[in-house]
N, CA, C and O atoms as a GROMACS GRO file, in nm:
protein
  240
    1UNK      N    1   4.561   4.479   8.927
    1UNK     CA    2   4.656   4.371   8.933
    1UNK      C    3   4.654   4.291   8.803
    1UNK      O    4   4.563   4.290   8.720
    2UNK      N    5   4.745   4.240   8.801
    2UNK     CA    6   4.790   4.170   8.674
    2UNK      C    7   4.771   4.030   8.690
    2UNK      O    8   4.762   3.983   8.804
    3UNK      N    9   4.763   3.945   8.570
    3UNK     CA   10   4.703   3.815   8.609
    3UNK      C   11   4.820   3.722   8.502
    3UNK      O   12   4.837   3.750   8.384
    4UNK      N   13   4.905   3.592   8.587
    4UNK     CA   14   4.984   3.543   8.477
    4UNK      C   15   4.848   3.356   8.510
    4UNK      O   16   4.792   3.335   8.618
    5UNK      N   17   4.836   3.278   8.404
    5UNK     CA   18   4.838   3.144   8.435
    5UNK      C   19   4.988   3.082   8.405
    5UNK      O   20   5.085   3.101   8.332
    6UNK      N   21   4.941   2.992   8.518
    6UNK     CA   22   5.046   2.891   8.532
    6UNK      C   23   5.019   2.759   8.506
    6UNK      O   24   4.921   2.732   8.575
    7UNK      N   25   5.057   2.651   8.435
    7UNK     CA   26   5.054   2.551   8.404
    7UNK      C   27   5.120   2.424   8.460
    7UNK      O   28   5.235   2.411   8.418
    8UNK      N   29   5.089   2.347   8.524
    8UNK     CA   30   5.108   2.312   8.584
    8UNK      C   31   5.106   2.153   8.646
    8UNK      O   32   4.999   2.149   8.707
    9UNK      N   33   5.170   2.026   8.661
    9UNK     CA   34   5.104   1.936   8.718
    9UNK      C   35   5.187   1.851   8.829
    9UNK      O   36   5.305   1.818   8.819
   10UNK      N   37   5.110   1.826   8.923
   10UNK     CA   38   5.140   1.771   9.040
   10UNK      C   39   5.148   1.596   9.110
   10UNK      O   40   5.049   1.551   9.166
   11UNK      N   41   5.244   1.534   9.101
   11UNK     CA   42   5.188   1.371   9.167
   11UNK      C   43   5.272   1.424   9.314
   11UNK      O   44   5.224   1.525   9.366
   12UNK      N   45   5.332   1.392   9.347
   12UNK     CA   46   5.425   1.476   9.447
   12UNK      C   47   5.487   1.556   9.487
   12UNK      O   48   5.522   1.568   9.604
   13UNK      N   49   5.515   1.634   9.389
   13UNK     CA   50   5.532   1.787   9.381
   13UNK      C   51   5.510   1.852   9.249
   13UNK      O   52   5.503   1.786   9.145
   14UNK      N   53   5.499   2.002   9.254
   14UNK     CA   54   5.456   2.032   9.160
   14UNK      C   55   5.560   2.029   9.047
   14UNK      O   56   5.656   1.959   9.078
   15UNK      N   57   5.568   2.079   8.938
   15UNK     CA   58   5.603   2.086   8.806
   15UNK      C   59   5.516   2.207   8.780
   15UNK      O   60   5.394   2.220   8.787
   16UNK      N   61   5.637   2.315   8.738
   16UNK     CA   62   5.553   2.411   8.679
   16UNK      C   63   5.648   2.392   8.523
   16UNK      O   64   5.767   2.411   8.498
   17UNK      N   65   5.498   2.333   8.414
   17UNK     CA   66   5.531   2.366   8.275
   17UNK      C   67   5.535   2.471   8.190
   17UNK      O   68   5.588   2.464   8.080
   18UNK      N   69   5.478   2.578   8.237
   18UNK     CA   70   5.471   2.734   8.120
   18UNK      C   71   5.377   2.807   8.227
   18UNK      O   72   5.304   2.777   8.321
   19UNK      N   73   5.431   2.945   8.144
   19UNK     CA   74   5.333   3.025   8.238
   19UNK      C   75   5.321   3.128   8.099
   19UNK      O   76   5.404   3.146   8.010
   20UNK      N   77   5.199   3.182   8.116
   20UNK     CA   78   5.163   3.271   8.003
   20UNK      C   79   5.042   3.373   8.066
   20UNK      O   80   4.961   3.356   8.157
   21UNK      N   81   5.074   3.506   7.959
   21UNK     CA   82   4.981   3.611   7.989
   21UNK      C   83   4.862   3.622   7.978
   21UNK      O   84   4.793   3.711   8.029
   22UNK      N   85   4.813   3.504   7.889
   22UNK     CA   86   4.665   3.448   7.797
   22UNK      C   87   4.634   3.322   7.890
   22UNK      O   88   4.704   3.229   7.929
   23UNK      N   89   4.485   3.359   7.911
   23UNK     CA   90   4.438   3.184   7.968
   23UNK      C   91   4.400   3.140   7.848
   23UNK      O   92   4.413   3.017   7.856
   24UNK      N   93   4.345   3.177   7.704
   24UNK     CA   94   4.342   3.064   7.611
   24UNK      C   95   4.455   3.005   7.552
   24UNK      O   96   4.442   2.904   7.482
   25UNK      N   97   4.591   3.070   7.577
   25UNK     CA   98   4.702   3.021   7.524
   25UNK      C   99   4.734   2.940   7.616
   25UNK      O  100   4.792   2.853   7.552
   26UNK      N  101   4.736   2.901   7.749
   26UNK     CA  102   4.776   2.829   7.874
   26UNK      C  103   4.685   2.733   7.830
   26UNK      O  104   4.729   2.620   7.806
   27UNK      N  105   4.524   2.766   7.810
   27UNK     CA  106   4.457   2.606   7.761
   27UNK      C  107   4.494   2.508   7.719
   27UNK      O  108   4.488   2.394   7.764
   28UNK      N  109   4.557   2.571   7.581
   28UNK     CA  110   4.591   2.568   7.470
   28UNK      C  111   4.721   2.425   7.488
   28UNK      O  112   4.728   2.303   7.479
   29UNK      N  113   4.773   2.498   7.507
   29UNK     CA  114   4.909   2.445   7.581
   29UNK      C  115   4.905   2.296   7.706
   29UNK      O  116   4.965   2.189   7.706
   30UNK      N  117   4.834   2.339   7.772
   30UNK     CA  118   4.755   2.216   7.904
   30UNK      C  119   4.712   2.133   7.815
   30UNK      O  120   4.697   2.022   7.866
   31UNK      N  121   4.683   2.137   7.692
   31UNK     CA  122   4.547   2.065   7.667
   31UNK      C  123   4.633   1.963   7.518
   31UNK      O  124   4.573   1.876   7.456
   32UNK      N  125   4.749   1.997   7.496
   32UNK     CA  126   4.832   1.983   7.393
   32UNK      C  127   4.943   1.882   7.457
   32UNK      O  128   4.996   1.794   7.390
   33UNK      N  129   4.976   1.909   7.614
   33UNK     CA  130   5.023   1.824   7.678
   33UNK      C  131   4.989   1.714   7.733
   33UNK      O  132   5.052   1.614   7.768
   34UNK      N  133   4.869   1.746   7.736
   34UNK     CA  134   4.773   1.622   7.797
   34UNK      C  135   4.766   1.505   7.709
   34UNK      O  136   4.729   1.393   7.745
   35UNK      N  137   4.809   1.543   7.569
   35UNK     CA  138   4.764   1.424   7.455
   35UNK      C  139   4.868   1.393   7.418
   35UNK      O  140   4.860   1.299   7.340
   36UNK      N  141   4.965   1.424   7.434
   36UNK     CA  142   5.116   1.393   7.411
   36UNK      C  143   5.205   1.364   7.477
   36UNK      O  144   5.244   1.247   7.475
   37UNK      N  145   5.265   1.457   7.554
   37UNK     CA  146   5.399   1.442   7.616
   37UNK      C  147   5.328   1.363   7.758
   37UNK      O  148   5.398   1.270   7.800
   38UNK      N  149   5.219   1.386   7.824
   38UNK     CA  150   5.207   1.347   7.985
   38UNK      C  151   5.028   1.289   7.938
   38UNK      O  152   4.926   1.341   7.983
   39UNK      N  153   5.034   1.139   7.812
   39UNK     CA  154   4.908   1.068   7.791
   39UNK      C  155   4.831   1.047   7.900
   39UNK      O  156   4.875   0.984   7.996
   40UNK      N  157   4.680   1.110   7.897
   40UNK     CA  158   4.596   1.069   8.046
   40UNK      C  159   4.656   1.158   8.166
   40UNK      O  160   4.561   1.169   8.243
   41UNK      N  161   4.788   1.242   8.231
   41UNK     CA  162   4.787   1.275   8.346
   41UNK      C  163   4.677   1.404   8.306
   41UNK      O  164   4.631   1.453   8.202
   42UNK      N  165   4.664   1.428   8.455
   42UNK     CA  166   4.596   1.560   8.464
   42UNK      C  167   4.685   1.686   8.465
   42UNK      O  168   4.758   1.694   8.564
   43UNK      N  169   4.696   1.809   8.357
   43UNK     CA  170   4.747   1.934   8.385
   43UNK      C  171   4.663   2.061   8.425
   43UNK      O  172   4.578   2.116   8.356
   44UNK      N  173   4.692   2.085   8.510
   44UNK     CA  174   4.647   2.170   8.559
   44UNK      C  175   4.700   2.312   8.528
   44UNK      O  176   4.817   2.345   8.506
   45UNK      N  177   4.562   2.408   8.534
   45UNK     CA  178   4.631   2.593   8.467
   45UNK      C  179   4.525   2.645   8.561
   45UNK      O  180   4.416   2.595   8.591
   46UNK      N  181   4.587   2.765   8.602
   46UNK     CA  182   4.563   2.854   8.702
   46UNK      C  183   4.599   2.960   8.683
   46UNK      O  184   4.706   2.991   8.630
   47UNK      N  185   4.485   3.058   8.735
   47UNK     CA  186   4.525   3.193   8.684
   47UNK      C  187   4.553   3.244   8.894
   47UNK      O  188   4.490   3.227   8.999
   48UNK      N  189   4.695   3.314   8.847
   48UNK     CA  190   4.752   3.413   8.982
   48UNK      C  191   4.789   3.530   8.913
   48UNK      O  192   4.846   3.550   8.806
   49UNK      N  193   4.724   3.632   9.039
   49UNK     CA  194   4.772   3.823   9.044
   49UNK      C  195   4.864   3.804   9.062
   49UNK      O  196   4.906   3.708   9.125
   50UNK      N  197   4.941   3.914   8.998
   50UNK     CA  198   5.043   3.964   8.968
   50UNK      C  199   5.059   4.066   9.046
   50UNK      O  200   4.963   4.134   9.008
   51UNK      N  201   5.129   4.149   9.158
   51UNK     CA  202   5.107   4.276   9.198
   51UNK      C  203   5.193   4.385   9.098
   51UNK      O  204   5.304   4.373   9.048
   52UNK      N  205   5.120   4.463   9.092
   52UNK     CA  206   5.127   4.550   8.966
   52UNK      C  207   5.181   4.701   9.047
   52UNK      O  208   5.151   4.771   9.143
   53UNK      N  209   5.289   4.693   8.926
   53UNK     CA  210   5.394   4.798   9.011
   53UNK      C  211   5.439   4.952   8.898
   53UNK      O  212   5.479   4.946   8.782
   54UNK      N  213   5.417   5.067   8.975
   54UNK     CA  214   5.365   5.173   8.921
   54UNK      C  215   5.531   5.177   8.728
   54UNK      O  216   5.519   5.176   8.606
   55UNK      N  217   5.638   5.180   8.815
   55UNK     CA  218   5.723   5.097   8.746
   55UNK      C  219   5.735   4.998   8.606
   55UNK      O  220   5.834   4.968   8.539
   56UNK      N  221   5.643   4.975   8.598
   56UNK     CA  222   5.593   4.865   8.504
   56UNK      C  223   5.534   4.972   8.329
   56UNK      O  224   5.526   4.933   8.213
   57UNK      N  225   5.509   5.085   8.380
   57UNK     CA  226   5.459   5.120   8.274
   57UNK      C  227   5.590   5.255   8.209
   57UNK      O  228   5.577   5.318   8.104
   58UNK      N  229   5.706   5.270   8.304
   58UNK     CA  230   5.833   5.340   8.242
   58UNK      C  231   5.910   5.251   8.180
   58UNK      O  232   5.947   5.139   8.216
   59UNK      N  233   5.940   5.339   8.042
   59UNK     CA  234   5.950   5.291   7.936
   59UNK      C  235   6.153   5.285   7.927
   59UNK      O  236   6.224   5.386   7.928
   60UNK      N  237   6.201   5.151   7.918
   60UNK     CA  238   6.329   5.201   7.960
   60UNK      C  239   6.438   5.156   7.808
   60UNK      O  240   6.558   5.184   7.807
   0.00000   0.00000   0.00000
């Protein structure tokens, strides 16, 4: 299975900000928002499977 993070932050519902194939690039990113655009909130990144489909590797 395949793994995307999601980025993410929540006061009442979520907000999904980026999603990426790299958890150091999702850090990266969480951690870039945190000091800028959303000062002090908490962002949250999470890594979710992907179900991985035989499909995925024909080349089109």
């Amino acid at each position: 299975m395949e793994k995307v993070w999601i980025v993410y932050r929540s006061d009442n519902e979520v907000e999904i900000l980026g999603v990426f194939d790299d958890q150091d690039e999702a850090t990266r990113y969480a951690q870039s928002l945190a000091e800028t655009q959303y000062e002090g909130e908490r962002i949250w990144t999470g890594g979710y499977a992907v179900p991985y489909r035989i499909t995925d590797d024909v080349p089109r």
